[in-house]
DRENDO-1510 file (C-alpha; in Angstrom, 1 decimal, always signed):
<recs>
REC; n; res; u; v; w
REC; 1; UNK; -13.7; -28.6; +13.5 .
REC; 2; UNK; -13.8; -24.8; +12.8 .
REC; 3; UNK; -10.4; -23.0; +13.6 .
REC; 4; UNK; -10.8; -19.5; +13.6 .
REC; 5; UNK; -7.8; -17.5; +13.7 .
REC; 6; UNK; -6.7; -13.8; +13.9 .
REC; 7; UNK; -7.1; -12.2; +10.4 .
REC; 8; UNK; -3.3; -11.3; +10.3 .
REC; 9; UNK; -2.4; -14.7; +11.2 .
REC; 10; UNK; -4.8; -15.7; +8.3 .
REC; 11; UNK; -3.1; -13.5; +5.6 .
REC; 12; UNK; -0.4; -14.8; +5.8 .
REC; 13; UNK; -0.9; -18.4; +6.0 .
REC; 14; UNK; -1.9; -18.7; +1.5 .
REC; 15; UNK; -0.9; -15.5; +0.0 .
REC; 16; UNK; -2.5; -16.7; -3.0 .
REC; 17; UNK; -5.6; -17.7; -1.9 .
REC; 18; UNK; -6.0; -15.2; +0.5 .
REC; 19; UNK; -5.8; -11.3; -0.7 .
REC; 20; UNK; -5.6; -8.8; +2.5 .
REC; 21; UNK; -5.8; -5.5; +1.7 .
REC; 22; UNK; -6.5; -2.6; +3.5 .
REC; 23; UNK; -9.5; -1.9; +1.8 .
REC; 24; UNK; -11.5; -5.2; +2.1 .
REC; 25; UNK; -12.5; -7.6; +5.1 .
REC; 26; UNK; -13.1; -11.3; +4.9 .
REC; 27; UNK; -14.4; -13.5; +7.2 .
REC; 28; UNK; -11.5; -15.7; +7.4 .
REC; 29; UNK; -11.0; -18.9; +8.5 .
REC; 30; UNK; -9.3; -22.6; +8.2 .
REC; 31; UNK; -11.7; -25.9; +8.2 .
REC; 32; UNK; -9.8; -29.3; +9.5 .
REC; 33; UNK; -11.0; -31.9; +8.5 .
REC; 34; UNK; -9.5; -33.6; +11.1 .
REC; 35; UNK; -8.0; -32.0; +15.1 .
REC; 36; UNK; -4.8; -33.3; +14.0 .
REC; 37; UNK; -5.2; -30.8; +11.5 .
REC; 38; UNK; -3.4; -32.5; +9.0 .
REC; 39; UNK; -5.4; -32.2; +6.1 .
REC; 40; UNK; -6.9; -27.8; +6.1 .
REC; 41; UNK; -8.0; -25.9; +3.5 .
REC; 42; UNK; -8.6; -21.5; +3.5 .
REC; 43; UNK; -12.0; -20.3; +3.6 .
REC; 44; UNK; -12.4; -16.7; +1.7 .
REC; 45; UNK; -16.1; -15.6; +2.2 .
REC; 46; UNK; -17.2; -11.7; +2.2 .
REC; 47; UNK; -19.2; -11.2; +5.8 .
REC; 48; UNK; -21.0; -8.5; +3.1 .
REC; 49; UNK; -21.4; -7.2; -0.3 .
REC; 50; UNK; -19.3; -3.9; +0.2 .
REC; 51; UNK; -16.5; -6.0; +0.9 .
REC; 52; UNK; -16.1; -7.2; -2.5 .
REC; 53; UNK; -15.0; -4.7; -4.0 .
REC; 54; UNK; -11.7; -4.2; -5.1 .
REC; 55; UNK; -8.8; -6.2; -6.8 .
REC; 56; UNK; -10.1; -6.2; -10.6 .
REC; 57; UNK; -8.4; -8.1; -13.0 .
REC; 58; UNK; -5.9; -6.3; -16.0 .
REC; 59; UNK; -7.0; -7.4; -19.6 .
REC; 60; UNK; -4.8; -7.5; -22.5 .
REC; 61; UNK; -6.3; -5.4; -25.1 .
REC; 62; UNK; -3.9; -6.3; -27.9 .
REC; 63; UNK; -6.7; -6.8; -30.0 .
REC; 64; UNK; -8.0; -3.4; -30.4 .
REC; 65; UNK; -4.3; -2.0; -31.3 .
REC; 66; UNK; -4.2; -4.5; -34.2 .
REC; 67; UNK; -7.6; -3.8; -35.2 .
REC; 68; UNK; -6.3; -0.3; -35.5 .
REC; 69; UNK; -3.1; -1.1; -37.5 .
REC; 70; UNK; -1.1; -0.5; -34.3 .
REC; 71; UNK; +2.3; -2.9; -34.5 .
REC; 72; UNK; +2.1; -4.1; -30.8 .
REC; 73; UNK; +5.7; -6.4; -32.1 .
REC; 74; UNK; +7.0; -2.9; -31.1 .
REC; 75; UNK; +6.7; -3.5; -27.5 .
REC; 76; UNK; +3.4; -1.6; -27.2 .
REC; 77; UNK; +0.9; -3.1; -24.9 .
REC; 78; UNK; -2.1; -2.2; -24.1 .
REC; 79; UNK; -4.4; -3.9; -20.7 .
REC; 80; UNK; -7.7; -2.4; -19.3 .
REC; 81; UNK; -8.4; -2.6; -15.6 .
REC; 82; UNK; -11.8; -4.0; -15.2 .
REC; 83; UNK; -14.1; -2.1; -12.7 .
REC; 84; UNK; -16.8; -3.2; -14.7 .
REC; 85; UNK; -16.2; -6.7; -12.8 .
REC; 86; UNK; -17.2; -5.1; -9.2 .
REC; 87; UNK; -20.2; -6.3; -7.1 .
REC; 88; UNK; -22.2; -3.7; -8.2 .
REC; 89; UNK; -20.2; -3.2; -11.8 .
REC; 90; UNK; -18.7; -0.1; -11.3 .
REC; 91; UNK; -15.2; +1.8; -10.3 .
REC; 92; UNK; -17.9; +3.8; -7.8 .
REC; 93; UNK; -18.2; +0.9; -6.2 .
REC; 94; UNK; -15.2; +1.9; -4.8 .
REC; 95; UNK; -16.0; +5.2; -4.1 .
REC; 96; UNK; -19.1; +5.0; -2.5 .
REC; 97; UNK; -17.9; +2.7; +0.5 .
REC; 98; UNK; -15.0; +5.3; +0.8 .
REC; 99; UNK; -17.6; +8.0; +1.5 .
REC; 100; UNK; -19.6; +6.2; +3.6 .
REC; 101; UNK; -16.9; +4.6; +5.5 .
REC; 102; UNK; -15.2; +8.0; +6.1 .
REC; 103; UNK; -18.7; +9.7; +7.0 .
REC; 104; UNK; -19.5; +6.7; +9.7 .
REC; 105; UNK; -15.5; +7.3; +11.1 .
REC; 106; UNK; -16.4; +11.0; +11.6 .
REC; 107; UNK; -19.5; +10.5; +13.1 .
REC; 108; UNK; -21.5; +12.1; +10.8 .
REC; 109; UNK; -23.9; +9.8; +9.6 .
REC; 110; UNK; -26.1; +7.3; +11.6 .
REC; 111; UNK; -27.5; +4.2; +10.2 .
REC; 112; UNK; -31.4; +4.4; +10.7 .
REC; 113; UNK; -31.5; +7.9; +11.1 .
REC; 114; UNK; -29.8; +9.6; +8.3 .
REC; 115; UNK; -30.8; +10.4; +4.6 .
REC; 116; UNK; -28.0; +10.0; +2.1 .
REC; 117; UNK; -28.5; +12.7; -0.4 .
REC; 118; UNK; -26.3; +12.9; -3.5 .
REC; 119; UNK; -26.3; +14.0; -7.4 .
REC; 120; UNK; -25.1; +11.2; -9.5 .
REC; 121; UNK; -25.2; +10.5; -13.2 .
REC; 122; UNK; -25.8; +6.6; -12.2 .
REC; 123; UNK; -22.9; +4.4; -11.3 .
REC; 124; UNK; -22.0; +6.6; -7.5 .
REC; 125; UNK; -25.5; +6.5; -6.9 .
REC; 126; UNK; -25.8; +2.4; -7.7 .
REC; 127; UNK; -22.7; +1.8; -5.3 .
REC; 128; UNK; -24.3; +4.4; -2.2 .
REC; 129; UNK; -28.0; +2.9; -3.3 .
REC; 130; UNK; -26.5; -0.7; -2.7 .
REC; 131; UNK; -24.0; +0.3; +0.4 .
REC; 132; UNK; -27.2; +2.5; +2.0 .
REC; 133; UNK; -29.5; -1.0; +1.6 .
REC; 134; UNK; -26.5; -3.2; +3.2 .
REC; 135; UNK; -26.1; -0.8; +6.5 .
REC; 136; UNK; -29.4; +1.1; +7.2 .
REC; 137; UNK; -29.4; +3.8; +5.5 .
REC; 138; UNK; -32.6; +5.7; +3.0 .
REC; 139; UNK; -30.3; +7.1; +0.0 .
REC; 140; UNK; -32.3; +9.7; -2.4 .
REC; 141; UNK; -30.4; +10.2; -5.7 .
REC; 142; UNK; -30.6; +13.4; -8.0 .
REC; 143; UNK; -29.5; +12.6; -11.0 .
REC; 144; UNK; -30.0; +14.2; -14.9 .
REC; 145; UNK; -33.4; +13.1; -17.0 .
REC; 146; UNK; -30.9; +11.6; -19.5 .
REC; 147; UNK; -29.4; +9.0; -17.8 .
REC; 148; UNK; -30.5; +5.6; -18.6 .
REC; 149; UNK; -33.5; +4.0; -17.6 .
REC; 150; UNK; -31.7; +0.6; -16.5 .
REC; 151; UNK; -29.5; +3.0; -13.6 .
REC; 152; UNK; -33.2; +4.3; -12.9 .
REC; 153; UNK; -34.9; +0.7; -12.3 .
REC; 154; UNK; -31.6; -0.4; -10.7 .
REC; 155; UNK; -30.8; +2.4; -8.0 .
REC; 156; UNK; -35.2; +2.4; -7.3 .
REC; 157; UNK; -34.7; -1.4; -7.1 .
REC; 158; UNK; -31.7; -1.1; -4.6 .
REC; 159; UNK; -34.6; +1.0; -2.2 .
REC; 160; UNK; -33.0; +4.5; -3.4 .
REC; 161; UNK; -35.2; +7.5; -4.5 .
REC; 162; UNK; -34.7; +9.2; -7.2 .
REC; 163; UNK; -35.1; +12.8; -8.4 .
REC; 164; UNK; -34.6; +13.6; -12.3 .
REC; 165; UNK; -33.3; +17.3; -13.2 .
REC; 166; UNK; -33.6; +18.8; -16.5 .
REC; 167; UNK; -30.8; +17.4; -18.7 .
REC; 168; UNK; -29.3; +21.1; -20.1 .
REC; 169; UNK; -27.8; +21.5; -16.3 .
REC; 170; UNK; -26.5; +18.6; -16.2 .
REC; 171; UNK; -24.7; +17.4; -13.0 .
REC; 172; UNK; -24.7; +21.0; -11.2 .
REC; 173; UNK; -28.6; +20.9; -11.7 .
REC; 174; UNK; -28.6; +17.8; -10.3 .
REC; 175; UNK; -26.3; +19.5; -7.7 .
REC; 176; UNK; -28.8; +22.2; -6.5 .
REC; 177; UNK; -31.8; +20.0; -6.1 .
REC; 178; UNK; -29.9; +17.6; -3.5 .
REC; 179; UNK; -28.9; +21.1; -1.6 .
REC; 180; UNK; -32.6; +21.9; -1.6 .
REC; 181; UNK; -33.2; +18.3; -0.2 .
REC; 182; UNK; -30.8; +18.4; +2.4 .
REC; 183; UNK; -31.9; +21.7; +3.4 .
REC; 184; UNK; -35.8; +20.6; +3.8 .
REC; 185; UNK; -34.9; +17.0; +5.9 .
REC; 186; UNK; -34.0; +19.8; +9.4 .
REC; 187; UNK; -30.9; +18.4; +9.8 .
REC; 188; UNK; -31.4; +14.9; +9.5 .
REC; 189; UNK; -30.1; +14.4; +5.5 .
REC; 190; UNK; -26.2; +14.0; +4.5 .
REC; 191; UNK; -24.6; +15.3; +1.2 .
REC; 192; UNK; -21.6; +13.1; +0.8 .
REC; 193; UNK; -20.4; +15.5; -2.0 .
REC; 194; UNK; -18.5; +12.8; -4.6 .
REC; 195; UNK; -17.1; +16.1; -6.7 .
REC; 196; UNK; -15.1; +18.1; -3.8 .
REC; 197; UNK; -15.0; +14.6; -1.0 .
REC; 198; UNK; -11.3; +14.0; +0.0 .
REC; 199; UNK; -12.3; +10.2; +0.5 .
REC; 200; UNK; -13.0; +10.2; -3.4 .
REC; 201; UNK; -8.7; +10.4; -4.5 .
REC; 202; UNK; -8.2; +8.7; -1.0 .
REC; 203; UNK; -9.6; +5.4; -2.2 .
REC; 204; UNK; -7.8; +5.2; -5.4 .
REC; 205; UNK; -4.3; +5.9; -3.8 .
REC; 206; UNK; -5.2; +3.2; -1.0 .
REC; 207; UNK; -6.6; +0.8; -3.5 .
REC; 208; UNK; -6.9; +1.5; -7.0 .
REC; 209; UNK; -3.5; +2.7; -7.4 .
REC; 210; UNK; -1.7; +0.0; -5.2 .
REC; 211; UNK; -3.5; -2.8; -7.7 .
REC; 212; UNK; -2.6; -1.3; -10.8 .
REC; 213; UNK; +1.2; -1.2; -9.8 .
REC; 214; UNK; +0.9; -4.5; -8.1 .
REC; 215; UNK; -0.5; -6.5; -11.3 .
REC; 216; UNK; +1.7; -4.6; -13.5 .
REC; 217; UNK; +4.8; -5.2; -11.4 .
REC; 218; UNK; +5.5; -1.4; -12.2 .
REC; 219; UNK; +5.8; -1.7; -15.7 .
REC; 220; UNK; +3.1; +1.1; -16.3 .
REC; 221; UNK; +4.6; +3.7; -18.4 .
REC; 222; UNK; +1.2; +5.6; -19.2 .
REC; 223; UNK; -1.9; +6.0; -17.5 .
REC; 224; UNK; -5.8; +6.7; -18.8 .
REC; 225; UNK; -8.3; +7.4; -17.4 .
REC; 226; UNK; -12.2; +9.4; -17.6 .
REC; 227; UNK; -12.8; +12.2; -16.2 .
REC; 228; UNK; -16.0; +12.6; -14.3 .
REC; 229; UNK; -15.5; +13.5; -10.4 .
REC; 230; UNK; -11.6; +13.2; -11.4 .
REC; 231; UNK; -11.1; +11.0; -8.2 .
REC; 232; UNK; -9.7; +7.7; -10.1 .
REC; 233; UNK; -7.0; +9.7; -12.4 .
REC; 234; UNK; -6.4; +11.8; -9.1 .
REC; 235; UNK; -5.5; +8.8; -6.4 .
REC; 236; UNK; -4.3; +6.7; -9.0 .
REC; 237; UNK; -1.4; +9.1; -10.5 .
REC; 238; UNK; -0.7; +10.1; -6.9 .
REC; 239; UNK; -0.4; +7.1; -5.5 .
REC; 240; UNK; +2.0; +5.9; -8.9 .
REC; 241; UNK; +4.1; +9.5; -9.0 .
REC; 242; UNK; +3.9; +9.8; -5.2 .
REC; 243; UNK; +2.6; +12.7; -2.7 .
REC; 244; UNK; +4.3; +14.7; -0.3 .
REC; 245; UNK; +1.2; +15.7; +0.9 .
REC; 246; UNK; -0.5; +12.1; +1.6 .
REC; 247; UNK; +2.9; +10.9; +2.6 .
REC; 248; UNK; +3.2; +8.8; -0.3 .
REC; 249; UNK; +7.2; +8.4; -2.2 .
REC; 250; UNK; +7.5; +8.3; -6.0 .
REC; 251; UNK; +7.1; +4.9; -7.0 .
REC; 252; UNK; +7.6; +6.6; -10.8 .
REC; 253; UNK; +7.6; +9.8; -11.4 .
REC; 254; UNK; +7.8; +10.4; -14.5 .
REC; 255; UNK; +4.4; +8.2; -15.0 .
REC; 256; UNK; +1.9; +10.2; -17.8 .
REC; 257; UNK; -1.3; +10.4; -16.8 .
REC; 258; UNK; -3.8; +11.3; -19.3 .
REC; 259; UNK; -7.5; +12.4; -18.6 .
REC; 260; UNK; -9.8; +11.3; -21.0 .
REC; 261; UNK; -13.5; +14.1; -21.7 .
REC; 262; UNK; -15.7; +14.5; -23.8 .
REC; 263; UNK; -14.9; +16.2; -26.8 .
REC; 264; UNK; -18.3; +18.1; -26.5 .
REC; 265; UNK; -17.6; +19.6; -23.0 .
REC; 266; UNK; -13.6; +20.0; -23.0 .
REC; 267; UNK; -13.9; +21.9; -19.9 .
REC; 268; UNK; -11.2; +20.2; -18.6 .
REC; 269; UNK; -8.6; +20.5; -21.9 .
REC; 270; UNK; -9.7; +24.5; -20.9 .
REC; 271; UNK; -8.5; +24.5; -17.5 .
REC; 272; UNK; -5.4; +23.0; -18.7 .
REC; 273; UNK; -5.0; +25.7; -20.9 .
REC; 274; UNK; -6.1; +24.1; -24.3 .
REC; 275; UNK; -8.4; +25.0; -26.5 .
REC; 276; UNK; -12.1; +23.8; -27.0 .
REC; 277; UNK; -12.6; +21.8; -30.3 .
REC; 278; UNK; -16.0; +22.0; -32.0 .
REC; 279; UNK; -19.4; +22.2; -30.8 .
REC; 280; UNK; -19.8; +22.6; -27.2 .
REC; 281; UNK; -22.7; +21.2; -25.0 .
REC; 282; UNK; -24.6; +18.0; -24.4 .
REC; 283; UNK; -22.9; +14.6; -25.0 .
REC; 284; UNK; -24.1; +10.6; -24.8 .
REC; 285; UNK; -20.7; +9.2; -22.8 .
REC; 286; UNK; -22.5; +9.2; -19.6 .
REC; 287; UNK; -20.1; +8.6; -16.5 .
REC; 288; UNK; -17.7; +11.8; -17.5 .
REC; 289; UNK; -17.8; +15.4; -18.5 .
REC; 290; UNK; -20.2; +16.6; -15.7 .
REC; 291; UNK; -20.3; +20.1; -16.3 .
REC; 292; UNK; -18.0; +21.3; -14.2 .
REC; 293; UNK; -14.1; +21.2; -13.4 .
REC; 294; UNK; -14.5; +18.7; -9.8 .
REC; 295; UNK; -12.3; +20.2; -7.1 .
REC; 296; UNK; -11.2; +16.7; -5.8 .
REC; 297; UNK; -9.2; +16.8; -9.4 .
REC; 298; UNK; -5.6; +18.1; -9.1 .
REC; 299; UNK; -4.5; +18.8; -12.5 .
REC; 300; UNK; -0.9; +19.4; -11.4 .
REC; 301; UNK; -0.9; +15.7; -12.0 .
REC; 302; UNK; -2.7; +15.6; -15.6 .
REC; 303; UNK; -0.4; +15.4; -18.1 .
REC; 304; UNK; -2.4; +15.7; -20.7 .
REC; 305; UNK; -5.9; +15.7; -21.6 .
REC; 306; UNK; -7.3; +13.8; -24.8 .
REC; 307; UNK; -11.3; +14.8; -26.1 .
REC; 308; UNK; -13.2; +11.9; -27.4 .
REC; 309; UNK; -16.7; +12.7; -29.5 .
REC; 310; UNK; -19.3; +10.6; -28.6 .
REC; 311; UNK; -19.8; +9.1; -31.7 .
REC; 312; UNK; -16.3; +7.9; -31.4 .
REC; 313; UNK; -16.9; +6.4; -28.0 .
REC; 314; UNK; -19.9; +4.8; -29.3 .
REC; 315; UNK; -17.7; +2.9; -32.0 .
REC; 316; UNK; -15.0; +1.8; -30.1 .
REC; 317; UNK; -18.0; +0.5; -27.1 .
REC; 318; UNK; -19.1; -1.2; -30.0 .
REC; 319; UNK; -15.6; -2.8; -30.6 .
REC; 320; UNK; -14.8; -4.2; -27.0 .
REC; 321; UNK; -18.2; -5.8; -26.9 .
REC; 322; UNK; -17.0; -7.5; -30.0 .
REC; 323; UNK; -14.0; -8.8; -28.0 .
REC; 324; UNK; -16.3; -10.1; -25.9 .
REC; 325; UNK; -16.1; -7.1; -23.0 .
REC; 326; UNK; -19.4; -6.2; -22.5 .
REC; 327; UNK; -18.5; -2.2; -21.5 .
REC; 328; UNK; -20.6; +1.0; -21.4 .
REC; 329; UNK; -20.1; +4.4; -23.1 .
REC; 330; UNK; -17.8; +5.6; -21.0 .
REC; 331; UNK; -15.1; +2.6; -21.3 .
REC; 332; UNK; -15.6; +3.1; -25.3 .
REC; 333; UNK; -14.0; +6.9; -24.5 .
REC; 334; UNK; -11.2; +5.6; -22.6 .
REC; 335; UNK; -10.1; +3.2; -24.8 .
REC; 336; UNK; -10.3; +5.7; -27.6 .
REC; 337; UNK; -8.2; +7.9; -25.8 .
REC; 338; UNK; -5.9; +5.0; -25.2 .
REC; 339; UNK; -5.5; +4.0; -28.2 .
REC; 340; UNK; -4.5; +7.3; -29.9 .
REC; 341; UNK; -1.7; +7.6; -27.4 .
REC; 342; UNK; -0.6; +4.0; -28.3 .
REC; 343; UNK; -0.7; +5.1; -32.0 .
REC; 344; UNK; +2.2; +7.3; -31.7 .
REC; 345; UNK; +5.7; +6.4; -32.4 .
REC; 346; UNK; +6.8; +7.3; -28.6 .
REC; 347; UNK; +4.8; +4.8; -27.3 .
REC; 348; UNK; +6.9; +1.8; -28.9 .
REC; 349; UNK; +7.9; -0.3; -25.9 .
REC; 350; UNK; +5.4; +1.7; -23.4 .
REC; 351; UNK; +2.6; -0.1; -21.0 .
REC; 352; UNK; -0.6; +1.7; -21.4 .
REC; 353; UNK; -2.9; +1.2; -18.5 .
REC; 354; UNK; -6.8; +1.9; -18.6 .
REC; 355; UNK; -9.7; +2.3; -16.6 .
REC; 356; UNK; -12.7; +0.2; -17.9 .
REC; 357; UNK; -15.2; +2.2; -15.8 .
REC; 358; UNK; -18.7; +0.0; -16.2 .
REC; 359; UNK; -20.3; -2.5; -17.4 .
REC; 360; UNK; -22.5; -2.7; -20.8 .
REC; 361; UNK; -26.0; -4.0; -19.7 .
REC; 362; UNK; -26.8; -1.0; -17.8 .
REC; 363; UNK; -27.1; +1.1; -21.0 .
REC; 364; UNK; -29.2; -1.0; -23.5 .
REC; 365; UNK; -31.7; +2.1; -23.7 .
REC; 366; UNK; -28.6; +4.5; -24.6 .
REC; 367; UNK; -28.5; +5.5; -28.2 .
REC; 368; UNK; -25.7; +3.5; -29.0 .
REC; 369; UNK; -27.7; +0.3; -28.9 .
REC; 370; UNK; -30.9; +1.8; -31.3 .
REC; 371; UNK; -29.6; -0.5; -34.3 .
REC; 372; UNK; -28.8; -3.8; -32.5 .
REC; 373; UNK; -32.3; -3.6; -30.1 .
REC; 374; UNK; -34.5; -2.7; -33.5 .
REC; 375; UNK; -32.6; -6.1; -34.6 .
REC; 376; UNK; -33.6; -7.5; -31.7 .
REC; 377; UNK; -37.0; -6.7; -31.6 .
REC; 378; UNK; -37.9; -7.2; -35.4 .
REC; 379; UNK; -36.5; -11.2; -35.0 .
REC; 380; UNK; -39.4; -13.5; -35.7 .
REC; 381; UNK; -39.7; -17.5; -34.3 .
REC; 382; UNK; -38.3; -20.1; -37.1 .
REC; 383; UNK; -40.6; -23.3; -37.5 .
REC; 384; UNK; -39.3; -26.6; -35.6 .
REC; 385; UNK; -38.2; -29.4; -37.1 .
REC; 386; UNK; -40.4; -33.3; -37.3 .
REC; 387; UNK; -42.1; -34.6; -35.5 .
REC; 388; UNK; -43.5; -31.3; -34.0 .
REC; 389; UNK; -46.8; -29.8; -35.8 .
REC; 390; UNK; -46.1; -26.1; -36.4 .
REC; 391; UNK; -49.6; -25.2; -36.7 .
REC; 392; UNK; -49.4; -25.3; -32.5 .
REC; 393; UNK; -47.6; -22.5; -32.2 .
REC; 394; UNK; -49.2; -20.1; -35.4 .
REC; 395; UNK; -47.6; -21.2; -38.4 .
REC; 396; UNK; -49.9; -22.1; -41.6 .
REC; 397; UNK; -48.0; -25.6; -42.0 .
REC; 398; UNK; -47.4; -28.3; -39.9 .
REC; 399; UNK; -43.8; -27.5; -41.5 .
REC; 400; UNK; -44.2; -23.7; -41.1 .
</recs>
């Protein structure tokens, strides 16, 4: 016998089998074995694949602070949120059902009729490709020539189309080209505008931000993130250090937030007043350091801002895969970052919380897996042992 059952009534039946939040639904429901109903178990099954994302795990990165002669005895702990673990293995995930969802509550977008339009450097337009497919929607991406051809296949595979810009104007080229598309579909196309969108920081105070203080139980002294729209490090810091304006009360204020860019475009270190270090221009940590300073970032909450070269952020990619974290550019950059604010001595005792963006496999054409794929490819087949004849399968010897 099937029971089904109000979905309040259903969250509160197993707490910790069934997670209700406010940002995912669940077909919910109890099967009885019996109409006595004396013997029931929960049912948790997502009615689609928007609605599961959310609730990523924390990691203890411990690891990486020893392998960098960090005494974590001290009380220094280090744990990376895992976005990477998403149904489309991203923290846009979360972001692109936010600006759908808000568009469809204004009544600005119509399944079947409109054209999503939006300039992405991959991982937003994966999550609006993948949302788009699930509700009715075409999507056309414009994203930078340098982004990897994995996000390509992936967002054409999803039914997007995609537009490649010239790589030297990075995201606002990309920018441009989807106002020139919008403007030639006669009012029929939608920018959903992930740089300046309110829903971007909204998500991450409703969700992000609510997990990472739930699953720390509020022991989160420090907070790092990337910065590429600025919508994570926004929502998150003002969900943790509260908002007057989004009617949100200090949970802790005196939370330090720290944005991690590139150290190649320190655009943001330079609207915080710092100064630029080194040569300035292109970089490989795709994900952050669009080109621009995002307006949906508030920097009144960035407490500081740390600048990670990308040869840096390849190394320490590098090192999480090692601890078995498969992890793209942009979570190597973060965890730089994080660990040079765990190195120093005011960080003994302190909870550092990160932001693993993505997940590796989407970057194996991205220069920072040249060496391991030339391994890969240069690998030759090793002869069998008895009883098989080698000579089947192009060896000189029936032993190889």
């Amino acid at each position: 016998m099937l029971l089904k059952l109000p979905l309040s009534s259903i969250g509160r039946l197993n707490n910790n089998i069934i997670q209700k939040t406010r940002s995912t639904t669940f077909i919910q429901s109890l099967f009885c074995a019996n109409e006595s109903h004396t013997s029931c178990r929960s049912l948790n099954i997502a009615a689609r694949p928007s609605d599961l994302i959310g609730n990523t795990p924390l990691i203890d990165l411990s690891n990486i602070l020893t392998n960098h002669g960090i005494d974590a005895s001290k009380g220094t702990k280090l744990v990376g949120k895992l976005e990477s673990l998403g149904p489309c293995s991203s923290v846009k995930d979360r972001l692109g059902r936010s600006l759908i969802d808000e568009a469809e509550q204004a009544g600005l977008i119509t399944p079947g009729k409109t054209t999503l339009v939006e300039p992405t450097s991959g991982n937003t337009g994966i999550a609006l490709a993948f949302i788009a497919r699930e509700r009715g929607y075409k999507c056309i991406l414009t994203m930078p020539e340098s982004m990897s051809i994995e996000r390509r296949v992936m967002l054409m595979s999803l039914g997007a189309e995609v537009v490649l810009t010239p790589k030297e104007t990075a995201v606002p080229g990309a920018l441009a080209k989807a106002h020139e598309i919008v403007d030639s579909l006669n009012g029929d196309g939608y920018m959903l505008q992930q740089f300046e969108n309110p829903a971007n920081p909204k998500v991450h105070r409703e969700t992000t931000g609510p997990e990472i203080w739930r699953d720390t139980d509020g022991l989160i002294d420090i907070f790092v993130s990337g910065c590429g729209t600025g919508g994570t490090v926004t929502g998150v810091s003002q969900f943790i250090k509260g908002s007057e304006e989004h009617g949100y009360p200090p949970l802790k204020p005196d939370l330090w937030t720290v944005a991690v860019e590139p150290q190649e475009q320190m655009l943001i270190t330079e609207a915080k007043g710092g100064e630029k270090v080194g040569p300035q221009g292109p970089h490989r940590i795709q994900g952050m350091g669009p080109g621009l300073v995002p307006k949906v970032l508030d920097l009144d909450y960035i407490d500081e801002v740390v600048a990670i070269h990308s040869d840096e952020a390849t190394d320490f990619s590098h090192e999480l895969w090692m601890e078995g974290l498969p992890v793209g550019i942009s979570s190597g950059a973060i965890v730089a970052g994080a660990t040079k604010i765990c190195a120093r001595p005011e960080s003994a005792g302190k909870m550092v919380c990160c932001i693993i963006p993505s997940f590796g496999e989407r970057y194996f054409t991205h220069p920072m897996f040249t060496d391991v794929k030339a391994k890969a490819e240069a690998l030759a087949k090793q002869p069998l042992p008895e009883p098989f004849d080698n000579t089947a399968y192009g060896f000189a010897t029936t032993r190889g």
